[in-house]
VOVEX-226178 format. One record per residue (C-alpha): residue in one letter; y, z, x; residue number from 1. Coordinates in steps of 0.2 Angstrom, whole numbers. Example, Ala and Ser with C-alpha at 12.3 -4.5 7.8 and 13.67 -1.06 7.14 Angstrom:
[rec "a"; [-22; 39; 62]; 1]
[rec "s"; [-5; 36; 68]; 2]
***
This chain:
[rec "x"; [0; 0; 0]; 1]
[rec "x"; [18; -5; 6]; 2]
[rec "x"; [32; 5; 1]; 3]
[rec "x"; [51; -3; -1]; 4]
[rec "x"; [66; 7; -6]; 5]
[rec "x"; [83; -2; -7]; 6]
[rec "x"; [98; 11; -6]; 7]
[rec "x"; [113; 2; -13]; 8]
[rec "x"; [125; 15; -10]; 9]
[rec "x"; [139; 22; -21]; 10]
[rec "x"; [133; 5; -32]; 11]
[rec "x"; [133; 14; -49]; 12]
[rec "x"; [149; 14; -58]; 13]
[rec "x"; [156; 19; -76]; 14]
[rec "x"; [161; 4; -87]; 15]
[rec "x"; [176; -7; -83]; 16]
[rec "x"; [187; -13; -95]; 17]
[rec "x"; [192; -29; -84]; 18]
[rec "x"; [174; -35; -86]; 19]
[rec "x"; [172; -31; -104]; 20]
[rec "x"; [168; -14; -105]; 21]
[rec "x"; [151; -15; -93]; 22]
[rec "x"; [148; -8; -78]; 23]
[rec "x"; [145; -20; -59]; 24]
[rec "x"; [128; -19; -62]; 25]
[rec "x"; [127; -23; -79]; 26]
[rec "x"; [137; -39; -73]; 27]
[rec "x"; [129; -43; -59]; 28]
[rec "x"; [119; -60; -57]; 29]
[rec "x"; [101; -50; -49]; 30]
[rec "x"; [88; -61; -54]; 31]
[rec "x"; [75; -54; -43]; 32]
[rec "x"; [80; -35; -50]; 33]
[rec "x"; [80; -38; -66]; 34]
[rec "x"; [65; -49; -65]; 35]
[rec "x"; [55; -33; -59]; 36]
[rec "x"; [65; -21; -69]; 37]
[rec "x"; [56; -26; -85]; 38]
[rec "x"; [39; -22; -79]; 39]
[rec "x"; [46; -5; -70]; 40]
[rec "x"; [48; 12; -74]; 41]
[rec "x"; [64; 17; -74]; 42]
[rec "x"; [76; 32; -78]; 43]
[rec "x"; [91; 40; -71]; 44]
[rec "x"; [90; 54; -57]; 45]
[rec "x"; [106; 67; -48]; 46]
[rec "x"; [104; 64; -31]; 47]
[rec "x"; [115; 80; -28]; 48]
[rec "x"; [113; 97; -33]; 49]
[rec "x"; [125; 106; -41]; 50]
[rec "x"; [138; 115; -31]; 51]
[rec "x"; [136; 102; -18]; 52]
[rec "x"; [147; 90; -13]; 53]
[rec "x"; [144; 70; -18]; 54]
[rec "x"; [140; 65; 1]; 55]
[rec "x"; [131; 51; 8]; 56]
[rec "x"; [120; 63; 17]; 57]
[rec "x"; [117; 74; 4]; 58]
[rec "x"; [111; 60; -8]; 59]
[rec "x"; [101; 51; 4]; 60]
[rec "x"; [91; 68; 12]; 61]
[rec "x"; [85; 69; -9]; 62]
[rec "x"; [81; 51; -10]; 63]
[rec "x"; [71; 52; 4]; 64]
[rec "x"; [62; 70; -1]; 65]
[rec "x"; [72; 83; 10]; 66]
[rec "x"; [81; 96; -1]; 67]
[rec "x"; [99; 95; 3]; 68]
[rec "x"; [99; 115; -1]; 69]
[rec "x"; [90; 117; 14]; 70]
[rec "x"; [92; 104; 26]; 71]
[rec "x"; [112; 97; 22]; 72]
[rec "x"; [121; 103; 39]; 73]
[rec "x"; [137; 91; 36]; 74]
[rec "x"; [136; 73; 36]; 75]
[rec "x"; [142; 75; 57]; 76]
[rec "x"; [129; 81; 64]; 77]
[rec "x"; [117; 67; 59]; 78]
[rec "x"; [131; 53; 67]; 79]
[rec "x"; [132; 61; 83]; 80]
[rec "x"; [112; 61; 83]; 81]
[rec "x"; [110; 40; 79]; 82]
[rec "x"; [125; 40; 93]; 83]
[rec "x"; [112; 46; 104]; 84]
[rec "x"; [123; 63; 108]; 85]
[rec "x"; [118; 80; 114]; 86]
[rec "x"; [120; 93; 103]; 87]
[rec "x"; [118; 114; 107]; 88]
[rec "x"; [117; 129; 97]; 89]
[rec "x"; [135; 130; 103]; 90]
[rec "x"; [140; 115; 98]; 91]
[rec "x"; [149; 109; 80]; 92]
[rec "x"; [151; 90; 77]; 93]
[rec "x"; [167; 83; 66]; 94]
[rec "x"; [167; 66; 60]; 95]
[rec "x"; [184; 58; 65]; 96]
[rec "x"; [190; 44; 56]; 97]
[rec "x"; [204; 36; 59]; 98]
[rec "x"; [216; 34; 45]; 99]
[rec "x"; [232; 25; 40]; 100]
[rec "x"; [243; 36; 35]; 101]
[rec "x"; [264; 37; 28]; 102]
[rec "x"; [275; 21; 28]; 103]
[rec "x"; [268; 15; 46]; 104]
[rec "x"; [287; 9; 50]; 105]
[rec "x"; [294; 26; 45]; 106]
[rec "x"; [292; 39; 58]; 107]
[rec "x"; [305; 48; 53]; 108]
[rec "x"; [295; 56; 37]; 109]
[rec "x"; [288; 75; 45]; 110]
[rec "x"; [267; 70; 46]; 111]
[rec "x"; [265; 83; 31]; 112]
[rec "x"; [273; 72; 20]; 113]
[rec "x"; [264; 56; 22]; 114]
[rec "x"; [254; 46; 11]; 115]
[rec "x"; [235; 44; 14]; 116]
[rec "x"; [236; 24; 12]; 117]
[rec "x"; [217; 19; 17]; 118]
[rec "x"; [203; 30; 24]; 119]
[rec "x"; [197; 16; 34]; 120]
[rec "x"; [210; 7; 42]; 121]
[rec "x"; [206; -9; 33]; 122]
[rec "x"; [189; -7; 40]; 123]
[rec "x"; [196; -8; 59]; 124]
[rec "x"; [181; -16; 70]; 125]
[rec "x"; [175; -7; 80]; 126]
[rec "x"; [179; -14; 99]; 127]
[rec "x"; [199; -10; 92]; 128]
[rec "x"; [193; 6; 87]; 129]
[rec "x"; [183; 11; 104]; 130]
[rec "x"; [199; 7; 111]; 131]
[rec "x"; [209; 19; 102]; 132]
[rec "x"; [196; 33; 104]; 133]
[rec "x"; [193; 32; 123]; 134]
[rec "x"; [212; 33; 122]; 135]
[rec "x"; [211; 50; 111]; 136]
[rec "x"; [198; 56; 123]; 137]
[rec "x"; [209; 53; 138]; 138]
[rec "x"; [224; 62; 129]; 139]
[rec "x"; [216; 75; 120]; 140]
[rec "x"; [200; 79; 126]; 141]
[rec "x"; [195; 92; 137]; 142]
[rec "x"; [181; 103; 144]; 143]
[rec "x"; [175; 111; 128]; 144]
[rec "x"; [178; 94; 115]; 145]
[rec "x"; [176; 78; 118]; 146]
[rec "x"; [178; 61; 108]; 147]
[rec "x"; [164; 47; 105]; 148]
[rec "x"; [166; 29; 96]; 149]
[rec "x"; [154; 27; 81]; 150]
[rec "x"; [154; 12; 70]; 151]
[rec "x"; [171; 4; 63]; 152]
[rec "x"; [184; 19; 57]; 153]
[rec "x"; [170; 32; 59]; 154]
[rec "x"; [170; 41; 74]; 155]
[rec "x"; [163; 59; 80]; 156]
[rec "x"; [174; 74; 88]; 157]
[rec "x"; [160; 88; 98]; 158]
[rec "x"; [169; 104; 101]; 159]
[rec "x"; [159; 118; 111]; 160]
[rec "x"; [163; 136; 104]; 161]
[rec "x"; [174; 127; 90]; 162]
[rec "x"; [188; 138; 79]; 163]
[rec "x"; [183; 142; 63]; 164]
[rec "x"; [186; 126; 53]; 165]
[rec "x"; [183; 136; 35]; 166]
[rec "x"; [191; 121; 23]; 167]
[rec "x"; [192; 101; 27]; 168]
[rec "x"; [197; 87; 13]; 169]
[rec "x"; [186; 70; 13]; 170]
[rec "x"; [203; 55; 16]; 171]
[rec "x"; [192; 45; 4]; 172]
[rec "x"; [195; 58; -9]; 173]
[rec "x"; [216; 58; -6]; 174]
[rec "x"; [219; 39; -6]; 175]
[rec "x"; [237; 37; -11]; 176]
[rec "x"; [241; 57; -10]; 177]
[rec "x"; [253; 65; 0]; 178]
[rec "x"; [242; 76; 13]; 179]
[rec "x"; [251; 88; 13]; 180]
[rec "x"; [241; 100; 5]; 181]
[rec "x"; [224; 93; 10]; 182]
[rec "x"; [227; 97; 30]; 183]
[rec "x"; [217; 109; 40]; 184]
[rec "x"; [222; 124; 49]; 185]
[rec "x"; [225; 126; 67]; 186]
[rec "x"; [221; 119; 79]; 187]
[rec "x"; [215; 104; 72]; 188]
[rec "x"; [232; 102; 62]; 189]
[rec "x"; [241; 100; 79]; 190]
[rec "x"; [229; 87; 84]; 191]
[rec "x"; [231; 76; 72]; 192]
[rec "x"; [247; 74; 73]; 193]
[rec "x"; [247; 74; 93]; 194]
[rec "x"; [233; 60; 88]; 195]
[rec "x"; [248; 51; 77]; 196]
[rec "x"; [258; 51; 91]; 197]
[rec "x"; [246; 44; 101]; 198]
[rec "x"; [240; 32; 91]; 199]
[rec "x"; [258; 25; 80]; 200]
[rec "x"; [261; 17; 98]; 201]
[rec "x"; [243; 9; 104]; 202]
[rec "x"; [245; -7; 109]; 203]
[rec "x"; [230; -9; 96]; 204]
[rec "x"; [237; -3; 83]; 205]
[rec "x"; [257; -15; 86]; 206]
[rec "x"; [244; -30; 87]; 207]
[rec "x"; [235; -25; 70]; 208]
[rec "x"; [253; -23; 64]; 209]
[rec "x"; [258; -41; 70]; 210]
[rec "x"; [245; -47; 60]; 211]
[rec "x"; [247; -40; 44]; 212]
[rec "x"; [234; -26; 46]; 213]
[rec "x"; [236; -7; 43]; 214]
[rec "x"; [235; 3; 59]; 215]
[rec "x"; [224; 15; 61]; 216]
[rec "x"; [238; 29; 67]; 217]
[rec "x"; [229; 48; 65]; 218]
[rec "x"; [214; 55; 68]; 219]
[rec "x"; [206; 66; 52]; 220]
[rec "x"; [195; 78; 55]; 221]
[rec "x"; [182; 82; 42]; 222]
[rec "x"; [164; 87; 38]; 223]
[rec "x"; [158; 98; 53]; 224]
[rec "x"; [141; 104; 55]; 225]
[rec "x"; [127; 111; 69]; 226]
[rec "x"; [115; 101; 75]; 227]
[rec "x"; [101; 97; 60]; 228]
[rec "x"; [80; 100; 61]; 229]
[rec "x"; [71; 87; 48]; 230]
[rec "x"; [50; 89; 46]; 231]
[rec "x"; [43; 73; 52]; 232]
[rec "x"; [42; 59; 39]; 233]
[rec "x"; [26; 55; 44]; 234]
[rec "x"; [19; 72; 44]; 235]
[rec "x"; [26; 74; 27]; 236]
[rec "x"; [19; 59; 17]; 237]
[rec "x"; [8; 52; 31]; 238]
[rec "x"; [16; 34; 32]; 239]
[rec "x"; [24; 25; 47]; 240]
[rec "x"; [43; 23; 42]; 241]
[rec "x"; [58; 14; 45]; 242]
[rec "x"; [74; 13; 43]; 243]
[rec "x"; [88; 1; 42]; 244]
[rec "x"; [105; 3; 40]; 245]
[rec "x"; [123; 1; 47]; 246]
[rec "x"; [130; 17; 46]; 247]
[rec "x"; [127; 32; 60]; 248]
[rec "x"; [124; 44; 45]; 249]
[rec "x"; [108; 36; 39]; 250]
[rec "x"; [103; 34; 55]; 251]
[rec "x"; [104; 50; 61]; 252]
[rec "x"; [93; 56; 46]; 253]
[rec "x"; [78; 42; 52]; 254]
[rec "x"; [80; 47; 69]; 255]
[rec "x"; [78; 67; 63]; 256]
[rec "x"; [64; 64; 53]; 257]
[rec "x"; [54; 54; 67]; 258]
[rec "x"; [57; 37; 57]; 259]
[rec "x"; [61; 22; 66]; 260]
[rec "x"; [79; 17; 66]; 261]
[rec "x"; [81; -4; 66]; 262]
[rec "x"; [99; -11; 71]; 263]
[rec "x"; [104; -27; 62]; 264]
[rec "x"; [116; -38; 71]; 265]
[rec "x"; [132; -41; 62]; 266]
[rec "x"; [126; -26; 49]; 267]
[rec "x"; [143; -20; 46]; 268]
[rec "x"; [144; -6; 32]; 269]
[rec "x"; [154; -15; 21]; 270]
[rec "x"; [156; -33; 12]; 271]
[rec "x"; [157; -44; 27]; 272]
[rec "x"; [137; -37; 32]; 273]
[rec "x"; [123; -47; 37]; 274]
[rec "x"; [113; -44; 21]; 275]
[rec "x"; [101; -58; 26]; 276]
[rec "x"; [98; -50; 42]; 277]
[rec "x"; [93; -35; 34]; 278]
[rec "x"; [81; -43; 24]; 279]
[rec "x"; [74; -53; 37]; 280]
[rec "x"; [73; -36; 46]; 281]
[rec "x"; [64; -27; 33]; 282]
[rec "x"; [50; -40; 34]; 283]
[rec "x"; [48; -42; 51]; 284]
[rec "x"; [47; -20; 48]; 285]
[rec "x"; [30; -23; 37]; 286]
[rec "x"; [23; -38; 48]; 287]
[rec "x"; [24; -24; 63]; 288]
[rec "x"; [15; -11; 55]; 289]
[rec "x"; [28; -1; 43]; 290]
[rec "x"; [20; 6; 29]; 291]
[rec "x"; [38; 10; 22]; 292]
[rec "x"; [57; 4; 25]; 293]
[rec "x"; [73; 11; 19]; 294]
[rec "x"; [86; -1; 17]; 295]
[rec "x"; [102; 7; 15]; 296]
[rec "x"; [116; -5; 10]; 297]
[rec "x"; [134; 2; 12]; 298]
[rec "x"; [146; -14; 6]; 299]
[rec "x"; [144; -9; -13]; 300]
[rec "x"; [152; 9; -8]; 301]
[rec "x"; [165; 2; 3]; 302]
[rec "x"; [169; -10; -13]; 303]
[rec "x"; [171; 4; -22]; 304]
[rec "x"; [181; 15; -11]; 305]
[rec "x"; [194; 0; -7]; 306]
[rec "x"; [193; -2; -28]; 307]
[rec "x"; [188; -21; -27]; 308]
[rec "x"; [179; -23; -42]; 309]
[rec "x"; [175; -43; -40]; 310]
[rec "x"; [168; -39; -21]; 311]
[rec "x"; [159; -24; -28]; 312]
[rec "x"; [147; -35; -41]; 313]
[rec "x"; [146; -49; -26]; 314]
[rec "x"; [138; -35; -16]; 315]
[rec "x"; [126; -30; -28]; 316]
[rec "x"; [123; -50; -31]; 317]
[rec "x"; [120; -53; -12]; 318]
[rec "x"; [108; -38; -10]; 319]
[rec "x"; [100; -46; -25]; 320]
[rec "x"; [98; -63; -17]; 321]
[rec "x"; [98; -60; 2]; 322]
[rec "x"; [89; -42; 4]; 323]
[rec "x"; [75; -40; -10]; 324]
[rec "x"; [73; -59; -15]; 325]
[rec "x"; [65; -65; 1]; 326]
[rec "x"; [57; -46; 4]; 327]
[rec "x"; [48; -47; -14]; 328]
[rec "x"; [45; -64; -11]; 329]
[rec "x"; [34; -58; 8]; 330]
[rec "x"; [27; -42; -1]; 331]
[rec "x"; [21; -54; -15]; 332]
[rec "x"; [12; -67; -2]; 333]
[rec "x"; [5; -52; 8]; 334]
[rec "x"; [-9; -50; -1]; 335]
[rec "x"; [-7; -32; -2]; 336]
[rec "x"; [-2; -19; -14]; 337]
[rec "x"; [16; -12; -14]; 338]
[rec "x"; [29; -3; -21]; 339]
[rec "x"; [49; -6; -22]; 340]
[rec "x"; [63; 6; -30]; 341]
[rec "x"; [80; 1; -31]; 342]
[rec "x"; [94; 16; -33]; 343]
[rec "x"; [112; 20; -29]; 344]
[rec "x"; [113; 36; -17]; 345]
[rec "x"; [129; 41; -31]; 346]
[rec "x"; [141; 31; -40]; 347]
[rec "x"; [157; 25; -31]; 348]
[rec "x"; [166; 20; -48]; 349]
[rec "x"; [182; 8; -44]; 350]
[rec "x"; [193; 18; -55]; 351]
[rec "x"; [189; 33; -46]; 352]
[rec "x"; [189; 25; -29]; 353]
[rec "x"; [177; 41; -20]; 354]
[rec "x"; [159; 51; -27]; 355]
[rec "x"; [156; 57; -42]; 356]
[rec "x"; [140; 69; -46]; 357]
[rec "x"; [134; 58; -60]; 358]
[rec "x"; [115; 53; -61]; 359]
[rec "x"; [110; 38; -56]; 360]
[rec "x"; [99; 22; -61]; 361]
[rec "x"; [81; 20; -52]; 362]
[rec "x"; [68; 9; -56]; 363]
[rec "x"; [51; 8; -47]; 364]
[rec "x"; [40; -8; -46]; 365]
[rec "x"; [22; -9; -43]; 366]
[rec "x"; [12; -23; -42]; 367]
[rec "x"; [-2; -14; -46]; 368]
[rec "x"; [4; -8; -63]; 369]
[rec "x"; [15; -14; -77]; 370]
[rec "x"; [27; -2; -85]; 371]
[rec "x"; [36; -6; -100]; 372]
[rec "x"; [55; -9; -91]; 373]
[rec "x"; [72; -17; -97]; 374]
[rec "x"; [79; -32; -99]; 375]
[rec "x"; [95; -28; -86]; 376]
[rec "x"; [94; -13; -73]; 377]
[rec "x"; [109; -5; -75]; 378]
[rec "x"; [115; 13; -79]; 379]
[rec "x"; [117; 10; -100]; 380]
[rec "x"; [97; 4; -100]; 381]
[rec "x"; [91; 16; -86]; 382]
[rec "x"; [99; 31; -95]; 383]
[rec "x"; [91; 24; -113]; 384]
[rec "x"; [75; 22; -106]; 385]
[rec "x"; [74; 42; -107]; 386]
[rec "x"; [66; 47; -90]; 387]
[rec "x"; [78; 59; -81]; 388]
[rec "x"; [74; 70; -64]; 389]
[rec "x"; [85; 83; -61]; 390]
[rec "x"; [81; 84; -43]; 391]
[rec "x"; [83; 70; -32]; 392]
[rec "x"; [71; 75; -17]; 393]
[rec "x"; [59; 75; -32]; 394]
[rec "x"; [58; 54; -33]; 395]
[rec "x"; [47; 52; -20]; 396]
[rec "x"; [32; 60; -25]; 397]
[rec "x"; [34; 48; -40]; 398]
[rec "x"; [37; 33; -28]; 399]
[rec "x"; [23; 38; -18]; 400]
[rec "x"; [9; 43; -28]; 401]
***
């Protein structure tokens, strides 16, 4: 038995007037999904325990069976593992992203009173952004904390024997707020805007400017966390797994759990991704011995982060198309059972533009066995087809056996 799950992350959404009161994947044109939707079973399931906050990492430990009560650290840690960093006891881990903040031609306004104006920098690549944090380091690390480039604007601050950092805000939940109310105590206050200063003058950031682009000008510190401890995937279910994905998060949760982490190139984390790539990845996955392959898809949360509605229902359309058509297509050709379950890690609803705790669709295939499914997978059917599990890390003995 082969075993795919597809993670399209932050893809579930609340309706929309603009597209007739339906949601992107009720819109979407997903052959390939809804072709195996109507023989699945399929339900809704909360990914994030009460009390916890909408995360990435917390939804995707449940997806894939590890209670976020116990093993949720901060989303931090698990990028400075995929970025192959050495963590101690001693040690806490900060993701750093680096923002666009204020009116960037108005320096005049105090750094307190400026604007969060994109959480990403307009997705600033990441040789512009290794740039701008061996820069950060240079100025502002030193022997206790130092600065290491991740993946576009997502980037990871060590500090050895850190200052308590009791209350942080996420700058995807702020978009368009004054941060003034949102910043973090000293020291890392002091940082930030040291990192503004730093930063407002790069020659990176003036040649982003040139060209139409927001600058990533500051540094935002958020998330901090200890150095995690997953049981072994393997042990646990007693498959060979692995993972694909573009963002540092997921795979610092495959490399925890012993799975195999698979780089994609051109897999970007947002709209622009090589989604054939990770297909073609996934397959290549199985034809080396994989038992089981997470494929996580960032582009449908970045859509809906950056509220872009059209590019959020093409991502779903191209994971549809380029991801799970040709990897149903190998599965169904391989002469061997399998399984595939599609789900969002949480909704990331356009008009909300950051996580909500909402359940989310899932709808499991096997080719074994016929289930009686829906029409169109999408959260109206999932939540009428009257299957609900409370707890996320819960799918995956249902998945499994």
């Amino acid at each position: 038995m082969k075993y795919l799950v597809l993670l399209t992350d932050g893809a579930a959404d609340y309706p929309c007037s603009e597209i007739g009161g339906k949601t992107p994947y009720a819109v979407a044109n997903k052959p390939t999904i809804d072709l195996l939707a109507k023989k699945s079973l399929v339900g809704t399931v909360s990914n994030v325990p009460e009390g916890m906050v909408p995360e990435s990492d917390t939804a995707n430990l449940a997806v894939m069976s590890y209670d976020p009560r116990e093993y949720s650290k901060g989303r931090s840690p698990l990028e400075a593992m995929s970025l192959g960093l050495e963590m101690n006891p001693c040690d806490t881990a900060y993701r750093c992203n680096v923002v666009t903040i204020g009116n960037p031609g108005d320096k005049e306004v105090p750094y307190e009173e400026k604007i969060m104006i994109d959480h990403g920098a307009d997705e600033i690549t990441t040789p512009e952004s290794d740039q701008l944090i061996k820069t950060i380091e240079k100025e502002l690390g030193n022997e206790l904390r130092h600065f290491y480039t991740g993946v576009s604007y997502r980037h990871c601050l060590i500090w050895k024997d850190a200052p308590e950092f009791k209350d942080f805000m996420r700058p995807h939940d702020i978009l368009g707020q004054c941060i003034k109310g949102y910043l973090p105590e000293e020291p890392f206050l002091s940082i930030q805007k040291k990192s503004y200063e730093i930063l407002s003058s790069h020659p990176v950031n003036l040649d982003r400017i040139k060209r139409g682009l927001r600058p990533a000008n500051s540094c935002w510190f958020w998330s901090p966390g200890k150095k995690p401890a997953l049981p072994s995937f393997k042990e646990k279910w007693g498959l060979n797994a692995s993972v694909i994905s573009a963002v540092d998060l997921i795979k610092g949760i495959a490399i925890c759990a012993g799975m195999r982490s698979v780089d994609v190139e051109g897999a970007t984390g947002n709209i622009s991704t090589n989604f054939a790539g990770k297909g073609q990845a996934a397959i290549n996955e199985f034809k080396n011995g994989a038992d089981y392959v997470y494929i996580h898809v960032e582009a449908p949360d970045e859509c809906g982060h950056r509220a872009e509605l059209d590019n959020k229902i093409l991502s779903i359309e191209k994971i549809d198309a380029e991801i799970l058509a040709p990897v149903y297509k190998y599965l169904s050709e391989s002469g061997e059972d399998f399984r595939i379950m599609v789900l969002p890690d949480h909704p990331t609803p356009v008009c909300k533009r950051t996580h909500t705790m909402d359940a989310v669709p899932f709808m499991i295939y096997d080719s074994a066995k016929a289930e009686k499914g829906v029409d169109c997978f999408c959260e109206e059917s999932a939540a009428s087809a009257g299957l609900y599990l409370p707890k996320g890390e819960d799918l995956m003995e249902t998945f499994i056996k």
